[in-house]
PDB file of N, CA, C and O in Angstrom:
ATOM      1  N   UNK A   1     157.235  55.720  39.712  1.00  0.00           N
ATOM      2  CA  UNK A   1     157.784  55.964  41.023  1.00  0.00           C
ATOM      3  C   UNK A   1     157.656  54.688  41.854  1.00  0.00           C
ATOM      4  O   UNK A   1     156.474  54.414  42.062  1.00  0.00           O
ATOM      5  N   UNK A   2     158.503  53.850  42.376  1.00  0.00           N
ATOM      6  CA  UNK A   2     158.734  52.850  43.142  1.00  0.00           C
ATOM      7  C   UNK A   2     157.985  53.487  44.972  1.00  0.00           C
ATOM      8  O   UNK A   2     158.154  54.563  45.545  1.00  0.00           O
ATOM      9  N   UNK A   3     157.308  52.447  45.321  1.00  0.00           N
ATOM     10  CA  UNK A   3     156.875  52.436  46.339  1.00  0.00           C
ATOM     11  C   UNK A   3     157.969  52.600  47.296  1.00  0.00           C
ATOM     12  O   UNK A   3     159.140  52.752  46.949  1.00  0.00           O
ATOM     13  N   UNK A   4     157.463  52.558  48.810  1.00  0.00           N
ATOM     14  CA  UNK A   4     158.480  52.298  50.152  1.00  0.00           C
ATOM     15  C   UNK A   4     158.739  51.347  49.766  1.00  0.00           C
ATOM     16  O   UNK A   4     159.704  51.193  49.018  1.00  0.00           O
ATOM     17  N   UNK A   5     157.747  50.126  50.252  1.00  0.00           N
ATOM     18  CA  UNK A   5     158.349  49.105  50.041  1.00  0.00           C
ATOM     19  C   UNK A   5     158.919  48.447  49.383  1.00  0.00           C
ATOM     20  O   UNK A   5     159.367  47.371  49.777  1.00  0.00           O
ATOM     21  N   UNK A   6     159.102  48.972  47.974  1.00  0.00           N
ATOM     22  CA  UNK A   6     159.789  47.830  46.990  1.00  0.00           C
ATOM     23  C   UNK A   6     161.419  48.747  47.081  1.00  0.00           C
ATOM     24  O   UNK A   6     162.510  48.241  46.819  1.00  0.00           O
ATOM     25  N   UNK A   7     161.187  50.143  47.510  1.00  0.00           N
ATOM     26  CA  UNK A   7     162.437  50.053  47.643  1.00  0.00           C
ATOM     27  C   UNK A   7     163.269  49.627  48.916  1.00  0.00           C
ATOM     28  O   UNK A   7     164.484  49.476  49.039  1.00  0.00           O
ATOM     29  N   UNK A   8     162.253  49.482  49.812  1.00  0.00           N
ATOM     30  CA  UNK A   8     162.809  48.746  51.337  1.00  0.00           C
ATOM     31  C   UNK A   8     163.532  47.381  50.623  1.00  0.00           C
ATOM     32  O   UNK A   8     164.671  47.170  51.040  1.00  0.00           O
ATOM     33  N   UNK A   9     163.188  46.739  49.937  1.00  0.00           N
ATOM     34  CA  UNK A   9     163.345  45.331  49.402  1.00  0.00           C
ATOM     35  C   UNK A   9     164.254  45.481  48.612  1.00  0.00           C
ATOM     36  O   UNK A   9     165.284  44.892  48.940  1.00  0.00           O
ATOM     37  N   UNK A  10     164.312  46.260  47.323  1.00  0.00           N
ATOM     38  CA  UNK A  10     165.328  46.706  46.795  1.00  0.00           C
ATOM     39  C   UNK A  10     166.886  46.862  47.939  1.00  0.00           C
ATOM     40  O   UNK A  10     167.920  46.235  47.709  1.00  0.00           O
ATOM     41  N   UNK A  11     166.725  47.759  49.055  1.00  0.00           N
ATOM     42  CA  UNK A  11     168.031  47.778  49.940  1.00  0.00           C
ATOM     43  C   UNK A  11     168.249  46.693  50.778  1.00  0.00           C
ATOM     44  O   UNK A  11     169.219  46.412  51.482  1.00  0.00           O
ATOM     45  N   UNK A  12     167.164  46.112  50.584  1.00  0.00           N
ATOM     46  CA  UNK A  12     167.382  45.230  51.836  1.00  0.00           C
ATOM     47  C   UNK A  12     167.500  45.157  53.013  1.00  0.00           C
ATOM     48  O   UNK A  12     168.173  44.336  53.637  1.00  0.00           O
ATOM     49  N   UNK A  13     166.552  46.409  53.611  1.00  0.00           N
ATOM     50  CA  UNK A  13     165.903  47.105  54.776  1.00  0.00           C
ATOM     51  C   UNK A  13     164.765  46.376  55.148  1.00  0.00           C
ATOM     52  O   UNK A  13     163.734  46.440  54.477  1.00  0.00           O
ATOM     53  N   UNK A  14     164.898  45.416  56.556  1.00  0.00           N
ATOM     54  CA  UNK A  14     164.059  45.400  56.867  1.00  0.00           C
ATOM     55  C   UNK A  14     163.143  46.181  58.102  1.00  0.00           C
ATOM     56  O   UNK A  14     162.005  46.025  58.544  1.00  0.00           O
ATOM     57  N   UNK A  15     164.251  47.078  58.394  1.00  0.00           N
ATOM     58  CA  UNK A  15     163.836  48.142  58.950  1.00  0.00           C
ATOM     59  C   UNK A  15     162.330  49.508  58.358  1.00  0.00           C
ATOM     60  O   UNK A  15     161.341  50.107  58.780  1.00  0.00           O
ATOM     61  N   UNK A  16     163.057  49.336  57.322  1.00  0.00           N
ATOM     62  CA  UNK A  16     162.067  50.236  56.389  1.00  0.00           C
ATOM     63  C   UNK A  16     160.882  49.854  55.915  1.00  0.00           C
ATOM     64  O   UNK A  16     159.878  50.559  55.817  1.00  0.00           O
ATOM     65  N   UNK A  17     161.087  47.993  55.426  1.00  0.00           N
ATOM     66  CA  UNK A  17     160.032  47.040  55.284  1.00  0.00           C
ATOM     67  C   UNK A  17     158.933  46.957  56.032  1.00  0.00           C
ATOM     68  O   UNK A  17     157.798  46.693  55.636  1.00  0.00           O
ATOM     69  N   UNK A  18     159.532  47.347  57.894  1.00  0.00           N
ATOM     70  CA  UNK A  18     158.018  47.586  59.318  1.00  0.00           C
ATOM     71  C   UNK A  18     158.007  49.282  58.920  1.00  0.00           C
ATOM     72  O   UNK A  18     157.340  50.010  59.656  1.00  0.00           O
ATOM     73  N   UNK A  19     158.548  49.732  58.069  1.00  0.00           N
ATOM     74  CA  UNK A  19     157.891  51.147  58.281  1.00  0.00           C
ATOM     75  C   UNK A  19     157.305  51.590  57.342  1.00  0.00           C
ATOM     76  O   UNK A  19     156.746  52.680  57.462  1.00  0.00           O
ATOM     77  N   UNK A  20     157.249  50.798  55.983  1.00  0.00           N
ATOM     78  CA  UNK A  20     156.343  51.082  55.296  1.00  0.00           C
ATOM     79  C   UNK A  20     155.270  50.577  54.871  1.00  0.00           C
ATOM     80  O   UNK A  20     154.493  51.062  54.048  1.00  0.00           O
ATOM     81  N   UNK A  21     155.174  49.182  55.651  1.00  0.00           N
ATOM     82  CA  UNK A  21     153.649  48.127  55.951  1.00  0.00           C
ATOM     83  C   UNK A  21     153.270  49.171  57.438  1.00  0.00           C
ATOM     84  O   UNK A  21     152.057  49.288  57.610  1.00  0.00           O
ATOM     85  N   UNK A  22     153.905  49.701  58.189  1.00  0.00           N
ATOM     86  CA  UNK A  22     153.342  50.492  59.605  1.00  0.00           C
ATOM     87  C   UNK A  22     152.398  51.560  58.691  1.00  0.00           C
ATOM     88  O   UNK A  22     151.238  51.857  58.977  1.00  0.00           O
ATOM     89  N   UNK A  23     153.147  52.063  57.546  1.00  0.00           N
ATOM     90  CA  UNK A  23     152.428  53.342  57.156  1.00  0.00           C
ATOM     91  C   UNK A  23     150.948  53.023  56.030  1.00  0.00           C
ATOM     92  O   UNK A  23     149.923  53.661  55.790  1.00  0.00           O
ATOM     93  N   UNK A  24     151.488  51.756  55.570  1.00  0.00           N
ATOM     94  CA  UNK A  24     149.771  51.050  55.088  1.00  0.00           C
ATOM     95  C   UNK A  24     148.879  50.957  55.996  1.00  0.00           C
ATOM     96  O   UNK A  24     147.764  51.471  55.905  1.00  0.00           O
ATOM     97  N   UNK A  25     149.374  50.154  57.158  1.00  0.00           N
ATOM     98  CA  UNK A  25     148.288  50.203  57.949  1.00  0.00           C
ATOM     99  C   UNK A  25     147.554  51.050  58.875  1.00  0.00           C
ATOM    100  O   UNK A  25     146.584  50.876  59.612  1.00  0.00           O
ATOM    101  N   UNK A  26     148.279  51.963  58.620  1.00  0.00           N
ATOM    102  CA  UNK A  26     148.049  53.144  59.561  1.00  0.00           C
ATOM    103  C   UNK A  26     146.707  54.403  58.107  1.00  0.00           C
ATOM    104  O   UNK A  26     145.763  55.124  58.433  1.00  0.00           O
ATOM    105  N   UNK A  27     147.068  54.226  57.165  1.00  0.00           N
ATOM    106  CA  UNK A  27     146.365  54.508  56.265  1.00  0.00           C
ATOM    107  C   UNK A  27     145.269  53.896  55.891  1.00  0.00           C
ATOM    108  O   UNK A  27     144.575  54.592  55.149  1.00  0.00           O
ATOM    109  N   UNK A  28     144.724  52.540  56.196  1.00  0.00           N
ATOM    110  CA  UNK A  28     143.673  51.664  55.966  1.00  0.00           C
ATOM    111  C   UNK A  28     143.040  51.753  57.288  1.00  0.00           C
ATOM    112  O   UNK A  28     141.835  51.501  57.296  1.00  0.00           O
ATOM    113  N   UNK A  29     143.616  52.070  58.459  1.00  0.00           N
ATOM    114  CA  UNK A  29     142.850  51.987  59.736  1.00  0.00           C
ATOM    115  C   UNK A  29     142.239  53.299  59.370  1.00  0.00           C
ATOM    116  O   UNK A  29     141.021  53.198  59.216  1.00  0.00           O
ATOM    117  N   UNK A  30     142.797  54.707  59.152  1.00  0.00           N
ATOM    118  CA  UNK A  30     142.083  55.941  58.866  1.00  0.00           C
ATOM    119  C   UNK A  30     141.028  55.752  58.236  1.00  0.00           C
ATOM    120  O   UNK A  30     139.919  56.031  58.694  1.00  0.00           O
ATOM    121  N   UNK A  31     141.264  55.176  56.925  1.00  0.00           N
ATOM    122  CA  UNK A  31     140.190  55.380  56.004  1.00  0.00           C
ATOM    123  C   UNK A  31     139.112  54.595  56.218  1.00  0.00           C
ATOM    124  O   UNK A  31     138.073  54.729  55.571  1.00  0.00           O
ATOM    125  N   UNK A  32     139.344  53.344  57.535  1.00  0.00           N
ATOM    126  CA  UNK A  32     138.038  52.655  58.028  1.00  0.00           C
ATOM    127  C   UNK A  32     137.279  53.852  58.762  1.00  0.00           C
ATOM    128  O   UNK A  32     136.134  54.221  58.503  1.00  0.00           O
ATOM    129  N   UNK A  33     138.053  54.341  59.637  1.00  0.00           N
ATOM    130  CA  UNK A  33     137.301  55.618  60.446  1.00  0.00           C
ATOM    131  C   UNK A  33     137.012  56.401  59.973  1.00  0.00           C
ATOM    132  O   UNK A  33     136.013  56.833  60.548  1.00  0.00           O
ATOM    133  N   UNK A  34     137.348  57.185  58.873  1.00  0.00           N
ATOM    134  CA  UNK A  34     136.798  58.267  58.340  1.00  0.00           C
ATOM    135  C   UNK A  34     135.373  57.692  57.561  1.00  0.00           C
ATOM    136  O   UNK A  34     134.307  58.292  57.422  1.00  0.00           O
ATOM    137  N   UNK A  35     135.715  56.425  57.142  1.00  0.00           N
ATOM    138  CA  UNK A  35     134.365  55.914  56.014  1.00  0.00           C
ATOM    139  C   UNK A  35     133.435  55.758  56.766  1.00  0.00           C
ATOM    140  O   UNK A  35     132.333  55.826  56.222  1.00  0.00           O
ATOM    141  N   UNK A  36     133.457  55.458  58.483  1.00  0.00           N
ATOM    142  CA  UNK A  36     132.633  55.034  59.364  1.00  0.00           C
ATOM    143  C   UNK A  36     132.081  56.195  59.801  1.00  0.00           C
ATOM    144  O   UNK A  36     130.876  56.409  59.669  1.00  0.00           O
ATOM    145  N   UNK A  37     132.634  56.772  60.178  1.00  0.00           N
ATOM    146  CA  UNK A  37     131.830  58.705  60.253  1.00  0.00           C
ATOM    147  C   UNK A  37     131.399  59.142  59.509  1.00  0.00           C
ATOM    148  O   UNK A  37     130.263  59.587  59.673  1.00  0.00           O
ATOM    149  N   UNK A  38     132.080  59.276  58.209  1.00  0.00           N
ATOM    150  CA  UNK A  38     131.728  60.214  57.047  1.00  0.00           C
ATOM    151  C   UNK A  38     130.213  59.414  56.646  1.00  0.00           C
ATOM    152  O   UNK A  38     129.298  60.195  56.384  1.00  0.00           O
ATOM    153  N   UNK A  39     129.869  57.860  56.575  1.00  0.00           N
ATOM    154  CA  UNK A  39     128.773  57.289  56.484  1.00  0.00           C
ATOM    155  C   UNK A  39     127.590  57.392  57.426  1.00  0.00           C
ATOM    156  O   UNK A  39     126.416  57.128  57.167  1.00  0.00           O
ATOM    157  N   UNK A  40     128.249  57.940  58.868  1.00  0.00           N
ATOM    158  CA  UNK A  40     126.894  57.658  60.134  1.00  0.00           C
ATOM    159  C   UNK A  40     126.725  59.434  59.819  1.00  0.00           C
ATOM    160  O   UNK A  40     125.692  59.937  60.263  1.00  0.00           O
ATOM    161  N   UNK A  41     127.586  60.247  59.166  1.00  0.00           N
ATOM    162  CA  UNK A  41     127.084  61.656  59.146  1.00  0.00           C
ATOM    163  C   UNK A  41     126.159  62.344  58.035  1.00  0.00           C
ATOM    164  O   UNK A  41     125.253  63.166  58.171  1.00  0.00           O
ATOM    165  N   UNK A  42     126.744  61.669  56.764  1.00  0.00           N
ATOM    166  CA  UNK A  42     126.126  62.116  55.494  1.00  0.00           C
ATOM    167  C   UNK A  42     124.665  60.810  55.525  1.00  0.00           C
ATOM    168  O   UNK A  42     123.581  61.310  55.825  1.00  0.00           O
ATOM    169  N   UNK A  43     124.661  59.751  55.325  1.00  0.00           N
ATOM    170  CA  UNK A  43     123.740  59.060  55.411  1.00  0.00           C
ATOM    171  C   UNK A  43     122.871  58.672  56.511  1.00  0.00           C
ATOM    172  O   UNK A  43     121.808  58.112  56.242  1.00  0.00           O
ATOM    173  N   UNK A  44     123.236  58.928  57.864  1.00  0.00           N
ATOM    174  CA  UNK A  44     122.657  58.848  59.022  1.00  0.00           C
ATOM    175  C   UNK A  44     122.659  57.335  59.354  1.00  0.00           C
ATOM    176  O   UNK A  44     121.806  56.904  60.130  1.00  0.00           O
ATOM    177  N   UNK A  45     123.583  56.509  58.800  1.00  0.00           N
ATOM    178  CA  UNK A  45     123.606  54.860  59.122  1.00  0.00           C
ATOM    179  C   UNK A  45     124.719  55.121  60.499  1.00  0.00           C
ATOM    180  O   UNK A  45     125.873  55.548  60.533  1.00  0.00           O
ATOM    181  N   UNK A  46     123.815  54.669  61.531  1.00  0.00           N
ATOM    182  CA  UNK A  46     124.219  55.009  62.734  1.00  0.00           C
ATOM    183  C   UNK A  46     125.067  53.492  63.077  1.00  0.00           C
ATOM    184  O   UNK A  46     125.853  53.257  63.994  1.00  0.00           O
ATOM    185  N   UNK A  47     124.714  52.837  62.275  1.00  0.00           N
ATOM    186  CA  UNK A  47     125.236  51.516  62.686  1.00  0.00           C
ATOM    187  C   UNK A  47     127.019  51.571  61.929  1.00  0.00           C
ATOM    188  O   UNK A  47     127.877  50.805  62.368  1.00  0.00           O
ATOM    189  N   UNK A  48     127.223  52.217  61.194  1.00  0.00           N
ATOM    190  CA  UNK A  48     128.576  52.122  59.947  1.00  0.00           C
ATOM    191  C   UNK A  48     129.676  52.715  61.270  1.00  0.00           C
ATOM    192  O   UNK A  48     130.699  52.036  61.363  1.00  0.00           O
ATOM    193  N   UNK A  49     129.599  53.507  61.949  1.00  0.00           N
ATOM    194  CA  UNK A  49     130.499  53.869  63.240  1.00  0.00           C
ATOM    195  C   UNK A  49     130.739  53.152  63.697  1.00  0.00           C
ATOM    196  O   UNK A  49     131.902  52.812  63.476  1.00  0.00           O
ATOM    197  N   UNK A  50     129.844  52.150  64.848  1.00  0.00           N
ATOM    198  CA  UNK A  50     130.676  50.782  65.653  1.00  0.00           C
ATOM    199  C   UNK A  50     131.268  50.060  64.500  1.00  0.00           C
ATOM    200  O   UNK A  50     132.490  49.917  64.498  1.00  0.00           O
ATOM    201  N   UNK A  51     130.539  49.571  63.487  1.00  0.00           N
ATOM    202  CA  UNK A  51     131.150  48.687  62.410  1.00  0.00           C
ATOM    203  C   UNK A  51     132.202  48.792  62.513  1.00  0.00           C
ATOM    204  O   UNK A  51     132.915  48.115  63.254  1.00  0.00           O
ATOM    205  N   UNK A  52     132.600  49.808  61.673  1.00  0.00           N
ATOM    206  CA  UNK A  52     133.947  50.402  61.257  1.00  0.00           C
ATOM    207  C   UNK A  52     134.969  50.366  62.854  1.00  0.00           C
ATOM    208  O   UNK A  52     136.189  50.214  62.795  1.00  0.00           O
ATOM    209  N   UNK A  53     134.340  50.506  63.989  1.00  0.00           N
ATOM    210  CA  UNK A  53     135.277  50.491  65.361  1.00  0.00           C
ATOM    211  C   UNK A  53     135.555  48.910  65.540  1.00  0.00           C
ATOM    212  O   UNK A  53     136.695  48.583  65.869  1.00  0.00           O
ATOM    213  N   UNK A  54     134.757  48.094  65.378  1.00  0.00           N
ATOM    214  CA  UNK A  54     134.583  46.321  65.411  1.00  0.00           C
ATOM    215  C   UNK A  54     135.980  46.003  64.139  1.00  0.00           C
ATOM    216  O   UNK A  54     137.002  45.331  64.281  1.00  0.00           O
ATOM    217  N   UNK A  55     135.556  46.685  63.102  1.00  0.00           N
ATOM    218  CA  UNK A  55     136.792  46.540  62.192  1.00  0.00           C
ATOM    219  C   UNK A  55     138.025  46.443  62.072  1.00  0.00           C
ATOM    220  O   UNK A  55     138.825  45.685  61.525  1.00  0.00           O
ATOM    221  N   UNK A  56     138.046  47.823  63.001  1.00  0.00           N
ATOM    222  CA  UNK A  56     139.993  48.387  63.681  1.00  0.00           C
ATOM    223  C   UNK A  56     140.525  47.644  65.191  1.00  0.00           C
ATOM    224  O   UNK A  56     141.641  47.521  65.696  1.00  0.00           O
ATOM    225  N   UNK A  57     139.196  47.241  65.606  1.00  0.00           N
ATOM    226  CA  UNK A  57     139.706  46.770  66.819  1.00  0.00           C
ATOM    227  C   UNK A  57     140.223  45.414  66.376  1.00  0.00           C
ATOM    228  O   UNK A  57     141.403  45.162  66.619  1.00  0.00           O
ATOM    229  N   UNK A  58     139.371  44.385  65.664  1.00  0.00           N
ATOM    230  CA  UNK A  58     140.022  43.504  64.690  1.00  0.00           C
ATOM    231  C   UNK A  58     141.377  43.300  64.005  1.00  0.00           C
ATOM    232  O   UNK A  58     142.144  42.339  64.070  1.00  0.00           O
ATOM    233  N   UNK A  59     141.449  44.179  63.491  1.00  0.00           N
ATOM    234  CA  UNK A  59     142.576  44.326  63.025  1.00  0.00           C
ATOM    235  C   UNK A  59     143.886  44.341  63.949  1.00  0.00           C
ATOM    236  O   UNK A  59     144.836  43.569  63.821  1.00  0.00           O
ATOM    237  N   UNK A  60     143.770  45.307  64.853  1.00  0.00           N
ATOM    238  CA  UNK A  60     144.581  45.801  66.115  1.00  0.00           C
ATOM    239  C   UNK A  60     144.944  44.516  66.886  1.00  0.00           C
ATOM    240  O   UNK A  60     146.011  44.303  67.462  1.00  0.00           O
ATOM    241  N   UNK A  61     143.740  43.589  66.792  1.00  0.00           N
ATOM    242  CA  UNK A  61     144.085  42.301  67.489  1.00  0.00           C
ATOM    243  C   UNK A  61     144.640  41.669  67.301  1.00  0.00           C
ATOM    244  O   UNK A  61     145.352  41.076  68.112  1.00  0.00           O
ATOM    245  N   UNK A  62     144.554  41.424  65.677  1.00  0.00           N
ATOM    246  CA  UNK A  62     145.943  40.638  65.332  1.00  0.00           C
ATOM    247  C   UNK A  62     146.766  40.694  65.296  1.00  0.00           C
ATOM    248  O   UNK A  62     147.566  39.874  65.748  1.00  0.00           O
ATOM    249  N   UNK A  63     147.075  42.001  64.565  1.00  0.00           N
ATOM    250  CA  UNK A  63     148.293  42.690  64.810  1.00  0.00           C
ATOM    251  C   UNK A  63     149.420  42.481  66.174  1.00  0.00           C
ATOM    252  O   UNK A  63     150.639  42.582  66.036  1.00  0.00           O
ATOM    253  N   UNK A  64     148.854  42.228  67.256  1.00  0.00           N
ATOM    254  CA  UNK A  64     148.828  42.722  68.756  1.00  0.00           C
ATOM    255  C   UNK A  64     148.986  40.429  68.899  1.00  0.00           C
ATOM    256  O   UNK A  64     149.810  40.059  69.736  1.00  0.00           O
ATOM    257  N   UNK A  65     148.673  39.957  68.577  1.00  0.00           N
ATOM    258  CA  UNK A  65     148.546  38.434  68.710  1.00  0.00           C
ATOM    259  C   UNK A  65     150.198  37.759  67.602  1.00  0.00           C
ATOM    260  O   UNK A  65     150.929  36.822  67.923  1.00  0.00           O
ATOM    261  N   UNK A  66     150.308  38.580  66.431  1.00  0.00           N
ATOM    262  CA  UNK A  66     151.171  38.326  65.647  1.00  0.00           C
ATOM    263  C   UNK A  66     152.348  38.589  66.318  1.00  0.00           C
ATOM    264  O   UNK A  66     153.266  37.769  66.344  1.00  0.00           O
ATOM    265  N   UNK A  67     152.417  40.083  67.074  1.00  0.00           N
ATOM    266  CA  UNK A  67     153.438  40.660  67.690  1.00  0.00           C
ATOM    267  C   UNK A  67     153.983  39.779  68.945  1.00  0.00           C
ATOM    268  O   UNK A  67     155.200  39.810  69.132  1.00  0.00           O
ATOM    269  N   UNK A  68     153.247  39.061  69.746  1.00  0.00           N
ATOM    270  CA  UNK A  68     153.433  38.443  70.940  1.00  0.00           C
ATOM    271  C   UNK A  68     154.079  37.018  70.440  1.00  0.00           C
ATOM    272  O   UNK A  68     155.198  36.729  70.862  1.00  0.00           O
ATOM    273  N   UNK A  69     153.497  36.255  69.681  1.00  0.00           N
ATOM    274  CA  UNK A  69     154.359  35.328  69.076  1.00  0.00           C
ATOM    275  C   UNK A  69     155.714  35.503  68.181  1.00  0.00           C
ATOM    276  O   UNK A  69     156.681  34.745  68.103  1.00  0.00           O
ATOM    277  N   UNK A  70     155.509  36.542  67.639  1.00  0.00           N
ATOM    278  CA  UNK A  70     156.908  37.039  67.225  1.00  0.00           C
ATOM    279  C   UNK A  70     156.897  36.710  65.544  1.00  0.00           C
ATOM    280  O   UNK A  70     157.913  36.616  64.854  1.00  0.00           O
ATOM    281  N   UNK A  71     155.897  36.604  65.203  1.00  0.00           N
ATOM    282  CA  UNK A  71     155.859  36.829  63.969  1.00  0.00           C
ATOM    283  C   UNK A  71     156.045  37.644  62.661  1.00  0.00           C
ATOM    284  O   UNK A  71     155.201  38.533  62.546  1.00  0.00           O
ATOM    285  N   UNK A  72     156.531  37.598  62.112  1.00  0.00           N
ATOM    286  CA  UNK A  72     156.592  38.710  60.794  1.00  0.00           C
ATOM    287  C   UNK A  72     155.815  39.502  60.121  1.00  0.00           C
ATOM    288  O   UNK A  72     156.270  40.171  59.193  1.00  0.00           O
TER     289      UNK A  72
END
């Protein structure tokens, strides 16, 4: 089964290309937060919550710095 994206690339959508890197990243930001809870709840590492928030906010920044210059 061919991914979004390779078939975004395949059509030559680059419309589809921001919507299926939107839907990676939107899936890797979750699974930072869930790993960051699911770790400060089952193990009591109280510290793995901000981590994991320091992580996404990171991320978000660039994201957010890439976007303003107009980058790809």
């Amino acid at each position: 089964m061919a991914s979004a994206h390779q078939t975004a690339v395949a059509l030559g959508s680059r419309a589809m290309q921001a919507d299926a890197f939107q839907t990676t990243a939107c899936w890797c930001l979750s699974l930072t937060t869930l790993g960051g809870l699911g770790l400060n709840a089952i193990l009591g590492w109280w510290w793995a919550d901000p981590t994991a928030g320091i992580g996404v906010t990171y991320f978000l920044a660039r994201e957010a710095i890439e976007a303003l210059r107009g980058e790809d």
